[in-house]
C-alpha positions, 0 to 999 in steps of 0.5 A: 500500500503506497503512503503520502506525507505532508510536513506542517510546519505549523496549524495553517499548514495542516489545515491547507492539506485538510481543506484541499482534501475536503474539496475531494470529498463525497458522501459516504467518504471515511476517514480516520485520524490517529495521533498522540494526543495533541498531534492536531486531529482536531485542528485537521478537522477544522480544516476539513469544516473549512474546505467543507463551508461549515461556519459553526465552531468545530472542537473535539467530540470527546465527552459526545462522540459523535459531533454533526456539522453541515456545510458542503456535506455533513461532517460527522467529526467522532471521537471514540477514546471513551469507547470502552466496548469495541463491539457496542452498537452506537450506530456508527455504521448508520453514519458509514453509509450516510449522506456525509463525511465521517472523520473517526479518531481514535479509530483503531479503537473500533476497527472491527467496525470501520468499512473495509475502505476508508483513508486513514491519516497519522499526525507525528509530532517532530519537534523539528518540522512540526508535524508530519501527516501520512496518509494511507489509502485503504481502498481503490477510491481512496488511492485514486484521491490521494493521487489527486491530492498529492 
């Protein structure tokens, strides 16, 4: 599986990468988001509310789960660190096969129930070129647009 990077230097940069692919993105797209916390999923997230047109405030999910948000497409931002049963139905597959995008973090957490394609994203901290962001298609929908993106 061929893996894309993307080096952020700072917040602006991580959300150039999470607008342009916001722009490549149709209903019923995946993605997953995993990171040390502090890596930036949340400030990714915000940048594919902005690519998307959403005006209201995005932050992290962590105490709901599962945040909705309309613009372009409904973004469905989730976040299931606080998950405790990987195999409890919280309807997550409802949101798989909607009208929106779903940005999943902590996603390894429910693995079992991700579709079989989806793009996962890594966010790395390096203290000398701030972050490092890879992207890893699982799928043939999401090699083709991390081609276009890249």
């Amino acid at each position: 599986m061929k893996k894309y990077e993307w080096i952020a230097m700072n917040p602006e940069d991580t959300m150039i990468i999470a607008e342009r692919l916001a722009a490549l993105l149709q209903k019923g797209d995946v993605i997953t988001l995993e990171g040390d916390l502090g890596a930036g999923k949340t400030t990714f997230t915000k940048g594919l509310a902005k690519g998307l047109h959403i005006t209201k405030t995005v932050n992290s999910p962590t105490f709901t789960i599962i945040k909705e948000y309309f613009g372009n497409l409904p973004l469905y931002h989730m976040d299931v660190y606080r998950v405790k049963d990987s195999f409890e139905d919280l309807g997550f597959d409802e949101y798989f096969d909607g009208n929106g995008v779903c940005v999943v973090e902590w996603a390894h957490l429910i693995q079992d129930q991700l579709p079989e394609e989806y793009l996962k994203i890594c966010l790395y901290y390096d203290k000398e070129t701030g972050r490092k962001i890879v992207f890893s298609p699982n799928g043939t929908r999401y090699m083709q647009l991390c081609e276009e993106l890249f």
